[in-house]
N, C-alpha and C positions, 0 to 999 in steps of 0.2 A: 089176531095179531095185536100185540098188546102196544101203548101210545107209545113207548119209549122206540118199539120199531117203527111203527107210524113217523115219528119224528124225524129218524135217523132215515129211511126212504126219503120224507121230504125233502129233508134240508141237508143231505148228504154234503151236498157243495159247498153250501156255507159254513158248516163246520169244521169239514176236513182246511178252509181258507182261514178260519178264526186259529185253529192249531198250528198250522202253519205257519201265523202272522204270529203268535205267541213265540213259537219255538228262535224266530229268525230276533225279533226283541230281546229273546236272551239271550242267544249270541252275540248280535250289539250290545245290549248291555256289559255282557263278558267282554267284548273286547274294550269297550270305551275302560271300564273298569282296571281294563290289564295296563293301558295305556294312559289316557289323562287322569284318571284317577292315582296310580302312582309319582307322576307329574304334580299333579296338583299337594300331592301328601309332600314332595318333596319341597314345591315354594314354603308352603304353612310350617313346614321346620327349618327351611332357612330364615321365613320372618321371625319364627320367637326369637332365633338366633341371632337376627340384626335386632330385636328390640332389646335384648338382653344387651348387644355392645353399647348402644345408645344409652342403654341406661346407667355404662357405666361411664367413668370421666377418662377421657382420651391422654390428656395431659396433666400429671405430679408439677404440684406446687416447685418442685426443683425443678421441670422441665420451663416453669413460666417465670422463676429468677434467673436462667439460663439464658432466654430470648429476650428477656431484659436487659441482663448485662450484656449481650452482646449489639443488643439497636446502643445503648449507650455509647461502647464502645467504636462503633461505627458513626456516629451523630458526633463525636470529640472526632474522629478520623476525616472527615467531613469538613469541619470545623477549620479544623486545622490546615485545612489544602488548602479551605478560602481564604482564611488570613494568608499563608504564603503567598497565595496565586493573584489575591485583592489586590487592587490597588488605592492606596488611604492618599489621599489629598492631602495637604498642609493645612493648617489651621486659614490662613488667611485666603483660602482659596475656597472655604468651605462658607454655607451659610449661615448667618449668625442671627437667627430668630426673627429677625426682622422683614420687610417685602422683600420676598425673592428677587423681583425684579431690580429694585430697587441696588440691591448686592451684588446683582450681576453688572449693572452698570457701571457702578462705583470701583469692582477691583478690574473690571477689564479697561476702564479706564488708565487707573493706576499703573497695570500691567503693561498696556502698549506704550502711555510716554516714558516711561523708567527702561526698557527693552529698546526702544528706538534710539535712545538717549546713551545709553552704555550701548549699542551696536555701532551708532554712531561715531563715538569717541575709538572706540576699536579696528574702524575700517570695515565693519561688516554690513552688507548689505542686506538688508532685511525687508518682508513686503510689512506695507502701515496695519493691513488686516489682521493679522497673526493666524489666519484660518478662519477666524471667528465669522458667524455667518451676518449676511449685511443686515439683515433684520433681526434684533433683540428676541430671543426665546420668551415664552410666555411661560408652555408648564413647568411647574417647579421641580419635576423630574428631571426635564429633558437642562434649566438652567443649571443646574446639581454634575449633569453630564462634561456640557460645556465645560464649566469653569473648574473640574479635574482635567479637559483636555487644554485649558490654560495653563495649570499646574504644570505638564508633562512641556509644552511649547518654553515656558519661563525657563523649567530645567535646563532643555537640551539648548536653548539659543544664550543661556548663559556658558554652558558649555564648551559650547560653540566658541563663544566669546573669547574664553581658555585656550581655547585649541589653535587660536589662530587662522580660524577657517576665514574666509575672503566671503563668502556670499550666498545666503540662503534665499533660492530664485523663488524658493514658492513652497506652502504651507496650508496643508489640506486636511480639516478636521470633519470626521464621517460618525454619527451615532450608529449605534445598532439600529438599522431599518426597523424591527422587531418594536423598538423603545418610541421609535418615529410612530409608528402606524398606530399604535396603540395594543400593541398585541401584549397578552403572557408571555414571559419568556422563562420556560423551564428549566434551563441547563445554564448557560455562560452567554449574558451579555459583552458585547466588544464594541468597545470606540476607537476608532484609529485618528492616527493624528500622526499625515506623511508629508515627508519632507524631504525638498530636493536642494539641493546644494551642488555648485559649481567652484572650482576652484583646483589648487597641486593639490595630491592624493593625500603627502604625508599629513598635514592637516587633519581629514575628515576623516584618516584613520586613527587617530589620535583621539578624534571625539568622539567616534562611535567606542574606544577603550572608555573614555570616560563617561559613556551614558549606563555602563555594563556596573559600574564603580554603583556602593551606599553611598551615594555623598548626598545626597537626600531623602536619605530612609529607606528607599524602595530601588530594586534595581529596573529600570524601563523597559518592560520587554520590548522586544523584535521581532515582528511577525515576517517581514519580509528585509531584503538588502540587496540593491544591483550599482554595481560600481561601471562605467563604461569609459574608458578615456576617451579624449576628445578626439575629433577625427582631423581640426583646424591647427590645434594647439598640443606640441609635445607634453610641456608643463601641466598640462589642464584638463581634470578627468568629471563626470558629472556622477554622483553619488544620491540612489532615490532608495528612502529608507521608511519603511512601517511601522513605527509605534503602535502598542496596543496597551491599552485599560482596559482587563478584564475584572468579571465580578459574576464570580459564581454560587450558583443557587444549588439547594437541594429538593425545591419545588416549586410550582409556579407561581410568580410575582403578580399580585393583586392588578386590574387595569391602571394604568395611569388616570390619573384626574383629568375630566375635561379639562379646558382654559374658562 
């Protein structure tokens, strides 16, 4: 018997296991082959594919004067709503370079005895406060605030004045919480500066026509208005009305300064 039979009697088992183990390997292989290998050829030709787009440029120089002129046109459109919607102070109600505080004292000063003084002479009853808060503002922010919602009080109780109205009971000026706290304020800060009045209707109707009036550059908005007659007195209705100072951003306003 020659070795190669010798062998094959041996190791019958082993061999006929090793062919076997061969045969089942090629079929795994053939099937991995049919499967994630076509998978796999597919990603490696979609990557040239993305590195080809990448390598090209997405956006024509027309595409990027396009999106220019139109943020422009949109930053003037912007622009434009804030000056309408703004509300601009008067000169003397604004700060003029010097201590804030200092400015703020000096026109609300002015302001209260020249307004009690012509309410006075007219019959109108006015509180001495005007809103204003009993302790003097410190940040120059929040002084800046104030002294336009003096501005809008000067206006309307001159108005007032005009109109004949008989008595402003009371005179409530409120920052934006936002301005108070010391927050960013993203979109539209708001100051109100509400006013209740007592007196006949035709009067106070008469004045809120004239607060709607440019007679001082700006019209005053009106965030709220409730009329109620009285329930003692035929002749005599109580009128509680919301002024608003608004001033709108198109991103958010840096923190306020400490004090």
């Amino acid at each position: 018997m020659s070795n190669v039979e010798n062998f094959w009697q041996e190791n019958k088992p082993f061999v006929l296991g090793v062919a076997a183990g061969a045969v089942l390997f090629g079929i795994g292989w053939y099937a991995i082959s049919k499967t994630l290998g076509a998978e796999l050829r597919t990603q490696r030709a979609r990557l040239v594919t993305l590195e080809k787009q990448v390598a090209q440029p997405r956006y024509t120089n027309a595409d990027q004067e396009h999106a220019q002129a139109e943020r422009d046109r949109l930053n003037q459109a912007v622009a434009t709503l804030s000056d309408a919607v703004g509300f601009h102070a008067r000169p003397e109600f604004a700060l003029d370079g010097g201590s804030p505080a200092n400015r703020y004292f000096a026109v609300q000063s002015r302001v209260r005895e020249d307004l009690l003084t012509q309410a006075g002479r007219a019959g109108l009853a006015l509180p001495e406060g005007l809103g204003l808060p009993a302790l003097s503002p410190t940040r120059e922010q929040e002084i800046v605030r104030y002294l336009e919602a003096l501005d809008v009080v000067d206006r309307v109780t001159r108005l007032a004045i005009e109109a004949d109205c008989e008595r402003i009971d009371e005179i409530r000026i409120a920052l934006d919480p936002r301005r108070v706290s010391g927050k960013s304020i993203p979109d539209i800060e708001r100051t109100s500066i509400e006013f209740d009045l007592i007196g006949p209707s035709g009067p106070m109707a008469k004045w809120i026509a004239l607060t709607q009036q440019e007679r001082f550059g700006d019209v005053i908005l009106i965030d709220k208005l409730n009329l109620q007659a009285s329930r003692t007195k035929a002749d005599e209705a109580r009128l509680e009305v919301a002024f608003r100072i608004a001033h709108l951003y198109g991103e958010a306003q840096p923190e306020p300064e400490k004090p």
